[in-house]
C-alpha positions as CSV (number, residue, x, y, z in Angstrom):
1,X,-1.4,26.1,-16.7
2,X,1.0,24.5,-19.6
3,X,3.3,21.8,-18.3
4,X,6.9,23.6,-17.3
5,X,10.3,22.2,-18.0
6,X,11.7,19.8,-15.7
7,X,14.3,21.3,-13.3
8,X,18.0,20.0,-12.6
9,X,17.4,19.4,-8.6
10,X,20.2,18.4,-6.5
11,X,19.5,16.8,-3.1
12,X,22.2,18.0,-1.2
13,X,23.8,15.9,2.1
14,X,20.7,13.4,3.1
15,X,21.2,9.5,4.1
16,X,20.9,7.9,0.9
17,X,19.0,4.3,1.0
18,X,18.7,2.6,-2.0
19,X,18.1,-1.2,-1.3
20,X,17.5,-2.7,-5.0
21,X,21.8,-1.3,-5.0
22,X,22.8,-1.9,-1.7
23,X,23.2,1.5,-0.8
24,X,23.3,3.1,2.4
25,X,25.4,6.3,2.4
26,X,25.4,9.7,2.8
27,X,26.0,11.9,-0.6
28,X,24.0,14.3,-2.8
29,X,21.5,13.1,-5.4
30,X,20.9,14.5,-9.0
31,X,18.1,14.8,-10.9
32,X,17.8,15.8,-14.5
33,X,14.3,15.4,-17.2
34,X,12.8,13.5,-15.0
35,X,15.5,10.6,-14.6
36,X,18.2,9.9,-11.5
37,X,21.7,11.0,-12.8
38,X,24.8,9.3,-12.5
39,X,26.9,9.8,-8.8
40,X,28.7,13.5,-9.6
41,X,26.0,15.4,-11.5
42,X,25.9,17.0,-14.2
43,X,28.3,20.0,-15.1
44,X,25.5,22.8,-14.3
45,X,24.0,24.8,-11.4
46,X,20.9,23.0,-10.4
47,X,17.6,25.0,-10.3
48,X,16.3,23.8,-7.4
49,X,18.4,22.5,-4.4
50,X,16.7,20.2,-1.3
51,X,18.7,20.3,1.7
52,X,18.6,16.7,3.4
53,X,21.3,17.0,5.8
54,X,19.6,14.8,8.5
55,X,17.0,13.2,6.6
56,X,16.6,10.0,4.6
57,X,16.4,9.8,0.7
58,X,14.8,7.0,-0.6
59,X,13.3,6.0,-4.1
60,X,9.8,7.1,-4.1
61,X,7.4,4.2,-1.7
62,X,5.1,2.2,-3.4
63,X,1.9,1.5,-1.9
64,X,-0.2,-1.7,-3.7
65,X,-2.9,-1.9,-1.7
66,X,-5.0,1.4,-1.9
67,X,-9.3,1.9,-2.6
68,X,-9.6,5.4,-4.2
69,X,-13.6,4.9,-4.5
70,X,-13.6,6.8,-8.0
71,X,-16.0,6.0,-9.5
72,X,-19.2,5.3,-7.0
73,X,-18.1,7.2,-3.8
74,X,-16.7,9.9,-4.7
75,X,-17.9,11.1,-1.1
76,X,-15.6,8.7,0.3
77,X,-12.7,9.8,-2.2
78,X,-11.5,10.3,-5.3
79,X,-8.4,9.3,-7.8
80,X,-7.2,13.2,-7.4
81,X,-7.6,13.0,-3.4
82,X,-6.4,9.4,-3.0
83,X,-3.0,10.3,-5.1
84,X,-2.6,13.7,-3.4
85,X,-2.8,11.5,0.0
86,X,-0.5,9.2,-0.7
87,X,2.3,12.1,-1.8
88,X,1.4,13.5,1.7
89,X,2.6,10.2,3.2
90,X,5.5,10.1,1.1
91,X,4.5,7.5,-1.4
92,X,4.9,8.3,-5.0
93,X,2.9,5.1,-6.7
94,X,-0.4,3.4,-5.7
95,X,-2.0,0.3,-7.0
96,X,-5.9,0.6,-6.6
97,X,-8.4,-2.0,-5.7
98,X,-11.3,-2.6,-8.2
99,X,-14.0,-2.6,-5.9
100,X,-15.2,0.8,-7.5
101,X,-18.4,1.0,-8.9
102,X,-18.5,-0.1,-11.3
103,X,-15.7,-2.3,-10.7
104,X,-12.3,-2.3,-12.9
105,X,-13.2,-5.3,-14.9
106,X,-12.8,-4.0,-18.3
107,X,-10.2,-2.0,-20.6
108,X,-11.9,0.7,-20.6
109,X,-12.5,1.0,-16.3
110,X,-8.5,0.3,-16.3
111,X,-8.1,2.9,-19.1
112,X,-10.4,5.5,-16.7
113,X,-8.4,5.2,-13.9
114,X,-5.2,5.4,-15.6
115,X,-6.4,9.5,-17.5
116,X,-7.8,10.0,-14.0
117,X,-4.6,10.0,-12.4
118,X,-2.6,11.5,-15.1
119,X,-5.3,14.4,-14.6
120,X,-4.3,14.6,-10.9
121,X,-0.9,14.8,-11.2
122,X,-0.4,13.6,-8.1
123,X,1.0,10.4,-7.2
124,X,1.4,7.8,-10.0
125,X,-1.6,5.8,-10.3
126,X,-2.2,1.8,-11.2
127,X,-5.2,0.3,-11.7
128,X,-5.2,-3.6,-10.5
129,X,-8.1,-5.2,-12.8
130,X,-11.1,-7.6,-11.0
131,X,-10.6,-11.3,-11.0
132,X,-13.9,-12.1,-11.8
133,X,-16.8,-10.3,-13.9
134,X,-18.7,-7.8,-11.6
135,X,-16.3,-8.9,-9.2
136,X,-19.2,-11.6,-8.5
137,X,-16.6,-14.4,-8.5
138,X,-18.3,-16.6,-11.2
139,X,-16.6,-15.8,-14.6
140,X,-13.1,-14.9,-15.3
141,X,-12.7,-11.1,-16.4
142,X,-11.1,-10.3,-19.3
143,X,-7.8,-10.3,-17.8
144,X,-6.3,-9.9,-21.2
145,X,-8.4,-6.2,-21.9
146,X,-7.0,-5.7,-18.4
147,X,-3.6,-5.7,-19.1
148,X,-4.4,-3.7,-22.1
149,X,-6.2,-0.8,-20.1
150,X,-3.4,-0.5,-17.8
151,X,-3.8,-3.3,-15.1
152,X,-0.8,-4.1,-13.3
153,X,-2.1,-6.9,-11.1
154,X,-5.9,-9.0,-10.4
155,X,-8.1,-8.9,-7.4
156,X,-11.6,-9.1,-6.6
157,X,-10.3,-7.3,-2.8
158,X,-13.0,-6.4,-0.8
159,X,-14.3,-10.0,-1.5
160,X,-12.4,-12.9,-1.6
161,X,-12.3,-15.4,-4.8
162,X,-14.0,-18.2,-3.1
163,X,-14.8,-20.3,-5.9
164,X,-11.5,-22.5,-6.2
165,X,-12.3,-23.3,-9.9
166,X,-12.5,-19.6,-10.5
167,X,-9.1,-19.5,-8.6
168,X,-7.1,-22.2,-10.3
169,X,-8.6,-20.5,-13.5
170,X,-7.0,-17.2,-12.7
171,X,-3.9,-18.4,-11.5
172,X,-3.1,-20.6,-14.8
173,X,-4.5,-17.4,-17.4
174,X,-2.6,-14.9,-15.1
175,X,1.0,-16.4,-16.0
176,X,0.4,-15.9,-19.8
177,X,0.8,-12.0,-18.7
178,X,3.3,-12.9,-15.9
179,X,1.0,-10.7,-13.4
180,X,0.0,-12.0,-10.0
181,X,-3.5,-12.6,-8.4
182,X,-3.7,-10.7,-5.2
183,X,-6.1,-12.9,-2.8
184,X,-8.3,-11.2,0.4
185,X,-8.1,-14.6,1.8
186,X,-11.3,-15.3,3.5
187,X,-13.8,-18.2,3.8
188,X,-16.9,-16.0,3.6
189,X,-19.5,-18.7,4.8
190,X,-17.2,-18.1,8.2
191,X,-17.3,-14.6,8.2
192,X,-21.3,-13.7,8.0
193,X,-22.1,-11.6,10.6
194,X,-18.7,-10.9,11.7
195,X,-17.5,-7.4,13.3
196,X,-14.4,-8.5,14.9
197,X,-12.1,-11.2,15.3
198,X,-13.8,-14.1,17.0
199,X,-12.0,-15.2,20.6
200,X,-12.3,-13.6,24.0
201,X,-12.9,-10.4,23.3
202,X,-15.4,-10.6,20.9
203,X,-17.4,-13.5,23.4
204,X,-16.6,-10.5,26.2
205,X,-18.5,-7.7,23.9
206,X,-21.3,-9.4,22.4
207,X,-20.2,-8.8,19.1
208,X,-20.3,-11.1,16.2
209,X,-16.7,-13.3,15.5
210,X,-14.4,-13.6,12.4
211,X,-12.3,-16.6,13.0
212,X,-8.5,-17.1,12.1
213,X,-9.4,-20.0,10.4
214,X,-11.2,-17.9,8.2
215,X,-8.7,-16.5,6.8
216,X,-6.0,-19.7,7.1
217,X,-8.1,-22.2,5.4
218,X,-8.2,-19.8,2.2
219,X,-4.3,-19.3,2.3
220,X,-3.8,-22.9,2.6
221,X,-6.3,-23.8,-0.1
222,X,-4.7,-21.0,-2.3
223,X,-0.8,-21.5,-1.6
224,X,-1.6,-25.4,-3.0
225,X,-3.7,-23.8,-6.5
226,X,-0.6,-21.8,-7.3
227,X,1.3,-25.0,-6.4
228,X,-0.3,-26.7,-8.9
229,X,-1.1,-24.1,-11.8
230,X,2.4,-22.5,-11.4
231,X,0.6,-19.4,-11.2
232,X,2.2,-16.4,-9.0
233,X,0.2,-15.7,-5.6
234,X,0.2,-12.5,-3.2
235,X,-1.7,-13.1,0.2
236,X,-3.1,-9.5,1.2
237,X,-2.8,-8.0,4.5
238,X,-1.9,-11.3,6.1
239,X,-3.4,-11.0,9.7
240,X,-3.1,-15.0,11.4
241,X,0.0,-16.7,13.1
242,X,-1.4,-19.5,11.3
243,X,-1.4,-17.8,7.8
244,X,2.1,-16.9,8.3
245,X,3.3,-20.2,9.0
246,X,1.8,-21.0,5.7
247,X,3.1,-18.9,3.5
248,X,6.6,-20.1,5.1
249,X,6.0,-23.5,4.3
250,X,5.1,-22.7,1.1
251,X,8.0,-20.5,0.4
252,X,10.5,-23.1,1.8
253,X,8.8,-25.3,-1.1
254,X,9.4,-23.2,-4.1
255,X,5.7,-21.6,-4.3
256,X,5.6,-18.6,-5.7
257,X,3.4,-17.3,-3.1
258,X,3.8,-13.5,-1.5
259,X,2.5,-11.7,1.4
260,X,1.9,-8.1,2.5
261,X,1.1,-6.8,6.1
262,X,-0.3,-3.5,7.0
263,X,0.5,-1.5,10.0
264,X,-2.9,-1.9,11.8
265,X,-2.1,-5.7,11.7
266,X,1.1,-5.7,13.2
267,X,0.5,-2.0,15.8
268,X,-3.1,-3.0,16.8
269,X,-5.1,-5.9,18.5
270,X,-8.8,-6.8,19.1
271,X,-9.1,-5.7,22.7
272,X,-8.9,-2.0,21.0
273,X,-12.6,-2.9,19.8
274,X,-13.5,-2.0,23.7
275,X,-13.9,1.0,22.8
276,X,-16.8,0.2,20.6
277,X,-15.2,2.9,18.2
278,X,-15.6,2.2,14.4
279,X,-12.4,2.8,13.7
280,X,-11.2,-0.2,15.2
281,X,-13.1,-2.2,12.5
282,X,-11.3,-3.6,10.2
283,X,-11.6,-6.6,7.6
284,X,-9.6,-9.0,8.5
285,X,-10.1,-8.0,11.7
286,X,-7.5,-7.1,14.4
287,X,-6.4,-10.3,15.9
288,X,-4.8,-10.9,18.9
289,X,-1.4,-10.3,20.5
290,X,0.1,-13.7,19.8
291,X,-0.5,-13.1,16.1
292,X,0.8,-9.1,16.1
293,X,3.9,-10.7,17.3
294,X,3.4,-13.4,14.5
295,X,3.2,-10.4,11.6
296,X,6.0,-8.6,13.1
297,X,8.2,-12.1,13.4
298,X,7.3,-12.9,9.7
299,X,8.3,-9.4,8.4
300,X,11.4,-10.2,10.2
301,X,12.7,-13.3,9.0
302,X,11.4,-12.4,5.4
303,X,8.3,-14.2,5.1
304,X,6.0,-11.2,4.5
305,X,8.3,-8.9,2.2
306,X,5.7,-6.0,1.4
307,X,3.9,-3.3,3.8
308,X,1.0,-1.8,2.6
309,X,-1.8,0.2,3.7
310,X,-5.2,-1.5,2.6
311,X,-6.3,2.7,2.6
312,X,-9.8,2.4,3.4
313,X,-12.1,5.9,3.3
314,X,-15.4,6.2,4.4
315,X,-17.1,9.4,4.7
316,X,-17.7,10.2,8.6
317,X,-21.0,9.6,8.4
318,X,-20.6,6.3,7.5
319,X,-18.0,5.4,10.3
320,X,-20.2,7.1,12.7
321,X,-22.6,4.2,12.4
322,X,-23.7,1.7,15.1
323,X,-20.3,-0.5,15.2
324,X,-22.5,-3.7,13.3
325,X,-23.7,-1.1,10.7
326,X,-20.7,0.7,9.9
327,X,-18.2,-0.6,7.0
328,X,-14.6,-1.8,7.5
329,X,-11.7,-0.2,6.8
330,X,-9.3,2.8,7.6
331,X,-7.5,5.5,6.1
332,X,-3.6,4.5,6.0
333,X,-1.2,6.3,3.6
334,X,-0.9,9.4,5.3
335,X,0.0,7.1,9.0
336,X,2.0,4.7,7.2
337,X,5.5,5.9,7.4
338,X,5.1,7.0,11.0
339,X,3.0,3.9,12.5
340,X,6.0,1.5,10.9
341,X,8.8,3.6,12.7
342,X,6.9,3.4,15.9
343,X,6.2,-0.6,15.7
344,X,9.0,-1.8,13.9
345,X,11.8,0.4,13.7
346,X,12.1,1.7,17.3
347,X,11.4,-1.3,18.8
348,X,14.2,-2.7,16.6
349,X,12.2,-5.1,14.8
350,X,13.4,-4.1,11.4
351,X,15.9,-0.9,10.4
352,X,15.5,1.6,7.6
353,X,16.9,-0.4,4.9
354,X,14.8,-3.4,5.2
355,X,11.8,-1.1,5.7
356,X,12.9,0.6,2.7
357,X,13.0,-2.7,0.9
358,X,9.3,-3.4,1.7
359,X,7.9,-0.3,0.4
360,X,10.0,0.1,-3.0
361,X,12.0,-2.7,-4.7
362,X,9.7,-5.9,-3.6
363,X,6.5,-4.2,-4.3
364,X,7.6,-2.9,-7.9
365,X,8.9,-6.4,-8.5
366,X,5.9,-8.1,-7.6
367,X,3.9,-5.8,-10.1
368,X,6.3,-5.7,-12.6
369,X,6.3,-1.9,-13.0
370,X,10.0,-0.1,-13.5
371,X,10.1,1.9,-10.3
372,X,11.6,1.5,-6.5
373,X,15.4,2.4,-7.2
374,X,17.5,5.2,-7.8
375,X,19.5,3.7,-10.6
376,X,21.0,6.2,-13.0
377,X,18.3,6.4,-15.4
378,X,15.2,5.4,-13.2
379,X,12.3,7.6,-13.2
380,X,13.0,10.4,-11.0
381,X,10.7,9.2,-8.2
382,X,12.2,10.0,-4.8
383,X,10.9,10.3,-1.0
384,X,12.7,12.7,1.3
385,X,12.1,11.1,5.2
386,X,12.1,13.2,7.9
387,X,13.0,10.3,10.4
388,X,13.9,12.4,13.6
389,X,10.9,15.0,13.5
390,X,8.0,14.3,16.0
391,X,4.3,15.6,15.7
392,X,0.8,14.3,16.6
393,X,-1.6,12.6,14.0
394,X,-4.5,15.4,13.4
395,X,-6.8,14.0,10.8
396,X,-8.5,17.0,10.4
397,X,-4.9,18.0,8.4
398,X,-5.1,14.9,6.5
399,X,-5.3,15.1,2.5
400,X,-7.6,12.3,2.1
401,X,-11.2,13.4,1.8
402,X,-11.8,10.5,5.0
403,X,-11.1,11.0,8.9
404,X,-11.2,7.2,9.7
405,X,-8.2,6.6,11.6
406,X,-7.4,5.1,14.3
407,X,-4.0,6.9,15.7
408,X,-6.1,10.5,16.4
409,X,-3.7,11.8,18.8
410,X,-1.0,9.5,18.7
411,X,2.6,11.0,19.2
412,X,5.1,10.0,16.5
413,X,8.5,10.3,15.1
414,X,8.9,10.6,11.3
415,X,6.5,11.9,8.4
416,X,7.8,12.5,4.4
417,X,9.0,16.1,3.9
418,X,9.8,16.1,0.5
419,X,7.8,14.5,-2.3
420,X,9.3,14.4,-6.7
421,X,7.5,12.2,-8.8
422,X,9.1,11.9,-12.4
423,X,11.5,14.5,-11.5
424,X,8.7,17.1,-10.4
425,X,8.7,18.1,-6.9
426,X,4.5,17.6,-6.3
427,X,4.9,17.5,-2.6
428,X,7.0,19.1,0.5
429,X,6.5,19.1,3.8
430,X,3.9,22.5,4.6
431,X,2.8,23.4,1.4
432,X,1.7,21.6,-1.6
433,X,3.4,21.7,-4.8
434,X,0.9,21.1,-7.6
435,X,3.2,21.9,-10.8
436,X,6.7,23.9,-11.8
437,X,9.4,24.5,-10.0
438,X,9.1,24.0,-6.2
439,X,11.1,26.3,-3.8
440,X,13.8,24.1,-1.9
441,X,12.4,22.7,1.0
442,X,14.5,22.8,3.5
């Protein structure tokens, strides 16, 4: 099927939230050719119309933390089914670890990824190139045929860079592209053997520890290399009171240091592993209460201004593994949305706008890429929240290829009902749009 003509859509009466503006009003929205029009319109009927009365409209969410297993485990996922997950959960651009195999550590792996996803059609698709070659963290990749190929950001995630050398390297060749070097901050001579984090619970089970200190001694050891190199840091899915604190005190010191969180880190905690149930197994692990209420308190006063996911498939019969055997990781786009309104917004940790802020404007910022607003102009890329609606988490109705979750059953509030990306409606809530002109959702 040929490509149709873009549509003139009007989004008629929703809560409009636009925090890279400073809006928070309700109003209609036009869209025109794939760009957000000017407040009023345009002087012609639109083609399609989205009632929002009652809903939230938002620039599209940005998710930069997302595994999409093409190319190697295609069983697990794949760019198409990754993409189409993320519109489910109302996010319109990912930014996809390079721990593929083989990994994104050349132009041409970036370039893959990058037809892959314009093949899908789905949501927009980034590829964030390897630190190291063969992500085996002794030579620097070629960041430059990175940025070429498409790369929007470096990581070796999955594996920390534990070689500082490597790490100081990376941080001082990085800032000749002005990208930023996303760390999985771990000390992984701490970590062998590992299944959960290491405390009381872990001593109660029987099963092998991962200690905080872990994960704070490689923030603190990374937050002083982009101290000296200059060089722009994100800490992902930040999961220690400690490693908070850090990334405070290098903030309040003019670091250019980052930090995401993900909502199993601030919804979930260790004594879940009772269950023995794989998909409590994460990496970091969960930690305990005291640093949940760390996260929550740094996403609070600023300190951690991204959520992401860290989406993690695994085929079920990989998850359904003895709990030592089975790898780490969870699905997450599809939950994200509603997890964050039932552990920060109801319990009044954060409101709409400042959730808004962490899923659009800071994450496109940090990766330099021209989306998160709806400035006249912007790329039509817009999330319609249903924020009052409640339903159970089935992931047998997920889009991801994976099941791994661990909210099965879990009553919620909220979901994404409709889904444009570059002016296209690609997703509403019920029915999947996959090209043309979607029917107004309403």
């Amino acid at each position: 099927m040929g490509k149709l003509a873009l549509p003139t859509i009007q989004i008629t009466g929703g809560r409009i939230i636009d925090p890279a503006q400073g809006l928070d009003h309700v109003g209609d929205l036009w869209i025109s050719r794939g760009r957000i029009l000017p407040t009023g319109g345009v002087n012609e009927e639109a083609e399609v119309v989205i009632d929002a009365r009652g809903k939230i409209v938002c620039p599209g969410l940005i998710d930069l933390h997302v595994h999409l297993r093409e190319p190697g485990n295609e069983e697990d996922e794949t760019i198409a089914t990754g993409a189409a997950s993320a519109l489910a959960g109302g996010v319109t651009s990912v930014a996809c670890m390079p721990n593929t195999i083989p990994p994104i550590d050349t132009q041409a792996a970036a370039e893959f990824v990058v037809l892959q996803g314009q093949r899908a059609r789905q949501a927009n698709v980034y590829p964030v190139g390897a630190v190291s070659k063969g992500r085996k963290g002794e030579e620097l990749a070629a960041l430059g045929q990175l940025v070429a190929g498409g790369a929007v950001a470096f990581t070796d995630d999955g594996a920390p860079v534990a070689n500082a050398g490597l790490m100081r390297r990376a941080l001082e060749y990085s800032k000749m592209f002005d990208l930023v070097i996303m760390q999985h901050c771990q000390v992984p001579e701490l970590t062998v053997g590992g299944v959960m984090n290491e405390g009381f619970e872990s001593m109660r089970l029987g099963l092998g520890g991962m200690p905080a200190a872990a994960e704070d001694i490689m923030v603190a050891r990374d937050i002083r290399l982009a101290e000296i190199t200059g060089g722009r840091l994100h800490i992902q899915h930040i999961s220690t009171a400690r490693s908070v604190e850090l990334v405070r005190e290098g903030k309040a010191r003019g670091i250019k240091v980052t930090a995401e969180a993900c909502p199993h880190h601030f919804s979930l905690t260790d004594e879940c592993l009772r269950t023995f149930d794989s998909n409590f197994k994460m990496n970091p692990p969960l930690r305990t209460a005291a640093d949940v209420e760390a996260v929550i308190e740094g996403l609070k006063d600023g300190t951690i201004e991204i959520l992401a996911t860290d989406h993690a498939p695994h085929a079920r019969e990989k998850k359904m593994r003895e709990l030592d055997q089975a790898p780490f990781g969870i699905v997450g786009l599809e939950t994200l949305i509603p997890i964050t309104v039932k552990t920060l917004i109801e319990p009044g940790h954060l409101t709409w706008p400042e959730v808004i802020r962490k899923l659009t404007i800071n994450p496109a910022e940090l990766l330099r890429i021209p989306k998160g607003t709806l400035r006249p102009g912007a790329d039509a890329d817009v999330t319609v929240i249903d924020a009052s609606t409640t339903w159970t988490i089935d992931p047998t109705q997920f889009r991801s290829k994976s099941r791994n979750t661990p909210y099965a059953g879990w009553e919620v509030r909220g979901r994404a009902h409709t889904v444009i990306v570059g002016g296209e409606v690609r997703y509403t809530l019920g029915g999947i749009v996959r090209e043309g002109v979607a029917p107004a959702a309403g």
